[in-house]
VEXDREN-2710 file (C-alpha; in Angstrom, 1 decimal):
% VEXDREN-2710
k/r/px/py/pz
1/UNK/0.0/0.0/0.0
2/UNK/1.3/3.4/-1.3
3/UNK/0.2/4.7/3.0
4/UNK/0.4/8.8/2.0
5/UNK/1.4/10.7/5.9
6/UNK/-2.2/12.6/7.2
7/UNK/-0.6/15.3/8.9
8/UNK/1.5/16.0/5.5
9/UNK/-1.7/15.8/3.1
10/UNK/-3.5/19.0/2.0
11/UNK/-6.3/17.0/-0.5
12/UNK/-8.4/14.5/0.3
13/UNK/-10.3/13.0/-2.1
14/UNK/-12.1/10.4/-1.0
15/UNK/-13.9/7.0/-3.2
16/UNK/-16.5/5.7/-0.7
17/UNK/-17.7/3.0/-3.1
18/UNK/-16.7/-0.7/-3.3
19/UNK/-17.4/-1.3/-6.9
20/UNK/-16.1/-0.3/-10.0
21/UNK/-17.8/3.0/-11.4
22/UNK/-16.9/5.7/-13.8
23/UNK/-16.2/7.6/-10.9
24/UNK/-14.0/5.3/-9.0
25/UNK/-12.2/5.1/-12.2
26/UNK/-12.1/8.7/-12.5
27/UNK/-10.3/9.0/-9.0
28/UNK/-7.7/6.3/-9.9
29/UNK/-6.3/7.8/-12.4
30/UNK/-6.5/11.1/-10.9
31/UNK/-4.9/11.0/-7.6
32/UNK/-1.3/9.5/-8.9
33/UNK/-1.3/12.2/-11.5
34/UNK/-2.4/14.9/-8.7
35/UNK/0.4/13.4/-6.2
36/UNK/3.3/14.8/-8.7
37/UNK/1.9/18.4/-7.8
38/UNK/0.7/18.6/-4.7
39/UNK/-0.3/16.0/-1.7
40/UNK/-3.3/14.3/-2.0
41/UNK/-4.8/11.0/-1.2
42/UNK/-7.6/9.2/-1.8
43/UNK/-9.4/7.2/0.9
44/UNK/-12.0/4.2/1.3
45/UNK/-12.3/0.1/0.2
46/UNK/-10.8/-1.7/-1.8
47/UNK/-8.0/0.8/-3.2
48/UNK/-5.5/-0.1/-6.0
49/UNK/-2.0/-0.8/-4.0
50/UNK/0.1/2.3/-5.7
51/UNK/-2.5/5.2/-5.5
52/UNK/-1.5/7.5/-2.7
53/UNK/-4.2/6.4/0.3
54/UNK/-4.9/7.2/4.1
55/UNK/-7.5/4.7/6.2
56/UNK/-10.9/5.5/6.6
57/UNK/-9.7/5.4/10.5
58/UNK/-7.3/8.0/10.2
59/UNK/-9.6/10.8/9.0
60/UNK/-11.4/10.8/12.2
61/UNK/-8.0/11.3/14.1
62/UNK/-6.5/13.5/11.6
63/UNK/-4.9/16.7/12.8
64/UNK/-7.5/19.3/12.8
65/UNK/-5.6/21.3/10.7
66/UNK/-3.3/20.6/7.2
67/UNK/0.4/21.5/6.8
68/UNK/-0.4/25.3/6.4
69/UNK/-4.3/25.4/7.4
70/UNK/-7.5/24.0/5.9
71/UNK/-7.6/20.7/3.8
72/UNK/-9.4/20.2/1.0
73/UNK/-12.1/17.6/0.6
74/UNK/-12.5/16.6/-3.0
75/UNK/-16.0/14.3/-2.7
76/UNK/-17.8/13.2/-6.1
77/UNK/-20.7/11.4/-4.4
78/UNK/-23.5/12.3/-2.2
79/UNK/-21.8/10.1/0.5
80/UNK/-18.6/11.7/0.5
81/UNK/-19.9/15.3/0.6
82/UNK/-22.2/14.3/4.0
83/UNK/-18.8/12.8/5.2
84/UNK/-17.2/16.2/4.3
85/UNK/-19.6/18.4/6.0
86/UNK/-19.5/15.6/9.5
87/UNK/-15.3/16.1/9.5
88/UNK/-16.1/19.4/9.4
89/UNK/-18.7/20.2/11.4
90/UNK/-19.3/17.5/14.3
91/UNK/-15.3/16.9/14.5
92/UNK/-13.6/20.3/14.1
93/UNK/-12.0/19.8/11.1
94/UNK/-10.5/22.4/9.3
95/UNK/-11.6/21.5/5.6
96/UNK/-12.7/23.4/2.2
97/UNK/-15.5/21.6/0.5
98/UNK/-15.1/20.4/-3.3
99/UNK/-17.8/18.4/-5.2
100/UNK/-17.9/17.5/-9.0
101/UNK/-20.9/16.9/-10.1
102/UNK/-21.3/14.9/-13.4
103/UNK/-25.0/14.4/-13.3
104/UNK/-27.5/16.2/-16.0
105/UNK/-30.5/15.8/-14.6
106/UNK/-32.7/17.8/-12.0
107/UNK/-31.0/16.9/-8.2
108/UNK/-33.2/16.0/-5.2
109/UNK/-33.8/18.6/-2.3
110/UNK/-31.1/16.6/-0.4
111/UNK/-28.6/17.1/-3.0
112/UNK/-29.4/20.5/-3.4
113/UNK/-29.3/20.8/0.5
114/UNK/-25.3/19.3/-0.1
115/UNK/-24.5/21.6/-3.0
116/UNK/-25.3/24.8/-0.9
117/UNK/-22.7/23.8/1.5
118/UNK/-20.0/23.4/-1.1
119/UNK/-17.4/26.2/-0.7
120/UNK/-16.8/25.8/-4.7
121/UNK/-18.1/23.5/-7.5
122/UNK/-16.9/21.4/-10.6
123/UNK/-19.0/20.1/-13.6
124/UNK/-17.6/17.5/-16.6
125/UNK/-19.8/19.3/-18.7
126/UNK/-21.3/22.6/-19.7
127/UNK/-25.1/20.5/-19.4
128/UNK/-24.1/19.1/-16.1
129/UNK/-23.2/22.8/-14.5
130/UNK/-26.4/23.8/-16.0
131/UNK/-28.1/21.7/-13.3
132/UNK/-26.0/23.3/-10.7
133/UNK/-28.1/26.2/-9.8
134/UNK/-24.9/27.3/-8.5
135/UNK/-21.8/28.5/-10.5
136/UNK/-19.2/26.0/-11.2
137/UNK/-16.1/25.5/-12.8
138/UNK/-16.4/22.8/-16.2
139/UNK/-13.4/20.8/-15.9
140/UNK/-13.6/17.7/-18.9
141/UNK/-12.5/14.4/-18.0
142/UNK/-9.5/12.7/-18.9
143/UNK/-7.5/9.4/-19.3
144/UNK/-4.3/8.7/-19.2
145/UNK/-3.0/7.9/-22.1
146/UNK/0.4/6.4/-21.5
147/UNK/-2.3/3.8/-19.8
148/UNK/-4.9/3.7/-22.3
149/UNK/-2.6/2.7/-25.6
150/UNK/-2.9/0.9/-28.6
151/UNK/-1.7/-3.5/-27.7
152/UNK/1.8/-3.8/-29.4
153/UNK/0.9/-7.6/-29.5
154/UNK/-3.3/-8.4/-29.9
155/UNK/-3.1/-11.8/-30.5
156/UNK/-0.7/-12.4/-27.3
157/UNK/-2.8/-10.2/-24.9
158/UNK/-6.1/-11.7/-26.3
159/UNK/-4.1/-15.5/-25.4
160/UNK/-3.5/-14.2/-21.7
161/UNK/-7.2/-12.7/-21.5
162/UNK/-8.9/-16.4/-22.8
163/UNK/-10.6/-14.3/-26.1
164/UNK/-10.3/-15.5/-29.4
165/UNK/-7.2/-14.5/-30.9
166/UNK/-8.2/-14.2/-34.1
167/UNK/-11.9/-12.8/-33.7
168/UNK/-13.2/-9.4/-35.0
169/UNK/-13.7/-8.7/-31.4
170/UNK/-16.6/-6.7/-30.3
171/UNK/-17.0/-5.0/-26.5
172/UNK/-19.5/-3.1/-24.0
173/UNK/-18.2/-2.6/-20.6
174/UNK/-19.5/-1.2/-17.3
175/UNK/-22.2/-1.8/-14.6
176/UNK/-25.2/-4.3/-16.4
177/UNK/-28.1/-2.6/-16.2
178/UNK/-30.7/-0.9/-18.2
179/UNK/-30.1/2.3/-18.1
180/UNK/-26.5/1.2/-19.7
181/UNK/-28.1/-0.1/-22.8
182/UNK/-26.3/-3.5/-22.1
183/UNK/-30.4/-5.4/-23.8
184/UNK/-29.4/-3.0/-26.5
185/UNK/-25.7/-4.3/-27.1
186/UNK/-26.7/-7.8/-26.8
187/UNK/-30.2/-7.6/-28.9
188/UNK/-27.9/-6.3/-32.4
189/UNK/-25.4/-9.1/-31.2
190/UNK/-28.2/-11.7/-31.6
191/UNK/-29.1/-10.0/-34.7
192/UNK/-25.5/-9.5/-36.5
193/UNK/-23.4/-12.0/-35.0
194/UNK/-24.7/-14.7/-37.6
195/UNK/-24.2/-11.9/-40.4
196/UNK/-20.3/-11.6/-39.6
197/UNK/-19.3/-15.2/-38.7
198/UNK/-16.0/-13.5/-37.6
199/UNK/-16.9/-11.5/-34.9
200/UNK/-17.2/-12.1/-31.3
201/UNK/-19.2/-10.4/-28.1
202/UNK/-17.7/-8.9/-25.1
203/UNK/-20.2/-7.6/-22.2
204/UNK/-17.9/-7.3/-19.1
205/UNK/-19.3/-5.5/-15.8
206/UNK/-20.8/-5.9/-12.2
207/UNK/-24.1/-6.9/-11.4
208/UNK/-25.4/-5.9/-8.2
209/UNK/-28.3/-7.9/-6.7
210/UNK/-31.2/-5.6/-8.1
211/UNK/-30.1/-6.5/-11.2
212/UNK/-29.5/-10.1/-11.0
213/UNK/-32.8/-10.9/-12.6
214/UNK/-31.7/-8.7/-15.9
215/UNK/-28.3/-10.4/-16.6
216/UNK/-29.7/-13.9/-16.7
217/UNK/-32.3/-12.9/-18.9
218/UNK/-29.6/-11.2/-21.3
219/UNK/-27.9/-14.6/-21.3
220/UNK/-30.9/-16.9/-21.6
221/UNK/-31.2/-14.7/-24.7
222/UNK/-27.6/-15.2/-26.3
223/UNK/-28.5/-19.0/-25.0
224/UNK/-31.6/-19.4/-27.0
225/UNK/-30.1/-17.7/-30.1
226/UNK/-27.5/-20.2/-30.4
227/UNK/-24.8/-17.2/-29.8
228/UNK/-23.5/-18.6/-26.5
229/UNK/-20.0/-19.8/-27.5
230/UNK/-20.2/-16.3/-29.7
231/UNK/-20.8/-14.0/-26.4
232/UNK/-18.2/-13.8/-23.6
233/UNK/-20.1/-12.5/-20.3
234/UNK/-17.2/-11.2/-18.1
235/UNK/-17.2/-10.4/-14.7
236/UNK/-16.1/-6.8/-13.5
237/UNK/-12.5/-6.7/-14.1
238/UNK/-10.2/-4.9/-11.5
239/UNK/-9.1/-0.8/-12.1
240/UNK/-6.0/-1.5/-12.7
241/UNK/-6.5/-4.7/-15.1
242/UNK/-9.6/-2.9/-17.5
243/UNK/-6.4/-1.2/-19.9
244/UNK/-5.8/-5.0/-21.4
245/UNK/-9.6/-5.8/-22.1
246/UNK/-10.3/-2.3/-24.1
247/UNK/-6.9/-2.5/-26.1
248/UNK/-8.0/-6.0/-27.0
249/UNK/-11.0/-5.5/-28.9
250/UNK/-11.7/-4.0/-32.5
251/UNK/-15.1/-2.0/-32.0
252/UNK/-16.3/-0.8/-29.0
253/UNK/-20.1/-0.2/-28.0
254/UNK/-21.4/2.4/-25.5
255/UNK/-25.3/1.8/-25.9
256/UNK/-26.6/3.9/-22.9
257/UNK/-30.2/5.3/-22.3
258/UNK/-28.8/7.8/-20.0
259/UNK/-25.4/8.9/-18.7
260/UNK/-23.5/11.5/-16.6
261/UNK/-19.9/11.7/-18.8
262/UNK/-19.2/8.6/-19.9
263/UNK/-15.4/7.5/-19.8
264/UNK/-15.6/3.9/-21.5
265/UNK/-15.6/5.7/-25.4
266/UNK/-12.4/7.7/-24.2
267/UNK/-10.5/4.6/-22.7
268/UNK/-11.2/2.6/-26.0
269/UNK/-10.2/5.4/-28.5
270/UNK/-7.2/6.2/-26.5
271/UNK/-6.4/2.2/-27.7
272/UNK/-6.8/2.6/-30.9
273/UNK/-10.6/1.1/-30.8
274/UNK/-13.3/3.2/-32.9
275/UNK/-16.8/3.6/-30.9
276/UNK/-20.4/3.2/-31.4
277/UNK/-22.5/5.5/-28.9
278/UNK/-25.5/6.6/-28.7
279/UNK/-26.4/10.5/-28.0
280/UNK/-26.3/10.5/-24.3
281/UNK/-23.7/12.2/-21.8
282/UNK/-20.9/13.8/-23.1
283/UNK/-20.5/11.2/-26.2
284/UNK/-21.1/13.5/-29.0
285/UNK/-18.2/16.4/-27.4
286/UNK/-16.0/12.8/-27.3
287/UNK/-16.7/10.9/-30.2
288/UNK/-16.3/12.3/-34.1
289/UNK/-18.9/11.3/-36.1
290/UNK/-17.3/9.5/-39.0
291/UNK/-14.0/10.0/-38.3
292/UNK/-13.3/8.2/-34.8
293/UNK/-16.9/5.8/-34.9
294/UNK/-20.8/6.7/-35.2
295/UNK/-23.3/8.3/-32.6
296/UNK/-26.8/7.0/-32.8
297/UNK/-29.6/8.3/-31.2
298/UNK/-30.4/7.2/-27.6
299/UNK/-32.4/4.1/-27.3
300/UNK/-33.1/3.0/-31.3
301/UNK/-32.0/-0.4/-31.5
302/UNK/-32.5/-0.1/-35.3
303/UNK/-29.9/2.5/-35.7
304/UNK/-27.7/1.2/-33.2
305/UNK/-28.0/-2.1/-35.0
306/UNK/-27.5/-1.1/-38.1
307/UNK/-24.4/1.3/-37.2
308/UNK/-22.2/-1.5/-35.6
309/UNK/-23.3/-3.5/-38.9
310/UNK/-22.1/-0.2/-40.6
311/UNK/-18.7/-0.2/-38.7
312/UNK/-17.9/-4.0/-38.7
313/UNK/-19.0/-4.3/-42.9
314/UNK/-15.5/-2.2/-44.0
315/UNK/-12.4/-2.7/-42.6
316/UNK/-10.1/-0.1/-44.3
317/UNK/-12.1/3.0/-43.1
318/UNK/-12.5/0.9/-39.2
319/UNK/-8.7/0.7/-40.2
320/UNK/-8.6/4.3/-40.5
321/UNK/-11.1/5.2/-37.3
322/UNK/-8.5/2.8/-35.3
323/UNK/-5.7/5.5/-35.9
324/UNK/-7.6/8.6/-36.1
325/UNK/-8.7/7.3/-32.7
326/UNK/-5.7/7.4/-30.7
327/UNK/-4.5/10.4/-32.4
328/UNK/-7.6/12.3/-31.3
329/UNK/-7.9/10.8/-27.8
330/UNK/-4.7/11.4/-26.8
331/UNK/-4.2/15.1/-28.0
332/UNK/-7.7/16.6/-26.3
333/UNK/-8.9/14.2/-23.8
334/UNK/-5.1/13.7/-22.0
335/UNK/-5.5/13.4/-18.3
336/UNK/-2.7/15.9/-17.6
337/UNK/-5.2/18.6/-18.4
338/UNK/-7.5/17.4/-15.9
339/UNK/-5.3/17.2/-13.2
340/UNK/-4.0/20.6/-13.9
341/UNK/-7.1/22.4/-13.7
342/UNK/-8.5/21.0/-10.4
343/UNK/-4.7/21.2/-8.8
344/UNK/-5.1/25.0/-9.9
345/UNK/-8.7/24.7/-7.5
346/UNK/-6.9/22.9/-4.5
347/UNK/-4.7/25.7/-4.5
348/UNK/-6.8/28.8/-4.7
349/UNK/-9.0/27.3/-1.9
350/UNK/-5.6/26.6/0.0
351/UNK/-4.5/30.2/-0.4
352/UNK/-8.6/31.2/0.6
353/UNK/-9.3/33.2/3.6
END
């Protein structure tokens, strides 16, 4: 464990949830980068061994006070910001409240109730800060993209990961449920998988008990269709493992009804993968039409259908979406632009009155 010292630590920002989540991922990749600038850790279950980290224990006992004054408390969920305001209010601690909100869509009174008590606020998109009622700061999302890079060897990293080496190799990846479209990816499998012999199905995510029922019946699906030695079902791989499993596949699928940001179309673009999404979160600001995949509108299984049938039916231009990919992933959606701008935040509400 990569134990960061409390009493040294000016940022704390803090992933409160177990399971794998755009956020979680989001913070991951973050922190490392932030640590290089100023010092930050992250706190909470199941943490990845080299990020920068302090035990849940140890915020309670914390010094009241950081190296040279308040802390900053970087939260992202509802969870985290309650946590924020109880450090700071029931346990004296001397803390300047930070919360990104990713979210388009009207919040409840008791988010509202949180957001008030933010001393500042960041948004991934111009539509999420619109929901603020508040001013915020947009700040994009980014990947890292020394991480997120083209396989130099496919065939060998699909051997390691048990896929077919040779497959045209299609994926969707993320929590299963329906708000992520996941019926959607797997209905135009059913339907085009027999239409491209070569091509082969990826759906790899977590499925909490709520949603148990909805998995099986996705799979009793691909089972009925015949498709089941065609479909890989994967469980939820671990943060620092998902790299291997994007740069393995050929087309990537983000099918979502609804969604805050969206990482997964960045992380596979940054790997040389061209996307299918549909018009939901911030896909269309990620995502050239034509050039690195195709958008289709939210929930039209015809058109998202018939676009992966577009994508997958000539190779040369998915040849060409492959490069143009990478090349536009890693020069506008680089995680070192992230991490600036929200360092450049820490530090103006370090320096604060």
């Amino acid at each position: 464990m990569t134990k960061a010292d409390i009493r040294a630590t000016e940022v704390i920002a803090p992933n409160f949830k177990k399971r794998m989540s755009g956020v979680t991922s989001t913070v991951f990749r973050l922190v490392p980068r932030q640590s290089e600038q100023i010092a930050i850790a992250t706190s909470g279950p199941n943490l990845p061994e080299d990020i920068p980290q302090v035990p849940m224990g140890a915020l309670i006992t914390m010094p009241r006070s950081g190296p040279s004054g308040p802390r900053v408390w970087h939260a992202r969920r509802n969870n985290e910001m309650l946590a924020g305001l109880a450090l700071k209010y029931l346990l004296g601690k001397r803390l300047k409240l930070l919360f990104t909100s990713a979210a388009q869509r009207d919040h409840s009174g008791y988010t509202k109730w949180l957001l008030r008590r933010m001393d500042r606020l960041v948004a991934t998109s111009a539509k999420s800060a619109a929901y603020l009622e508040r001013e915020a700061t947009v700040i994009h999302h980014g990947i890292d993209t020394n991480d997120f890079t083209p396989a130099s060897d496919k065939a060998a990293l699909r051997a390691e990961l048990f896929l077919p080496a040779s497959a045209l190799l299609i994926g969707c990846y993320g929590r299963i449920r329906p708000q992520k479209g996941n019926d959607l990816f797997i209905e135009a499998m059913i339907e085009l998988l027999p239409k491209h012999p070569n091509a082969h199905a990826v759906m790899m995510g977590g499925v909490t008990d709520g949603f148990r029922d909805f998995f099986d019946g996705l799979k009793d699906k691909v089972a009925q269709a015949g498709l089941s030695d065609r479909v890989s079902f994967l469980p939820e791989a671990q943060a620092w493992e998902i790299t291997k499993y994007f740069q393995a596949l050929d087309l990537y699928i983000a099918p979502q009804r609804w969604e805050g940001f969206g990482l997964t179309p960045l992380e596979a673009m940054a790997c040389g993968v061209p996307v299918v999404a549909t018009r939901v979160g911030a896909f269309e600001e990620l995502v050239l039409q034509g050039e690195t995949g195709l958008l289709v509108p939210r929930e039209d299984q015809a058109a998202l259908t018939g676009a992966i049938d577009d994508a997958l039916s000539d190779a040369p231009r998915l040849a060409r979406w492959s490069k143009k990919a990478r090349s536009h992933a890693s020069s506008r959606f680089d995680i070192t632009r992230e991490a600036a701008a929200l360092t450049a935040i820490y530090k103006e509400l370090l320096s604060a009155p």
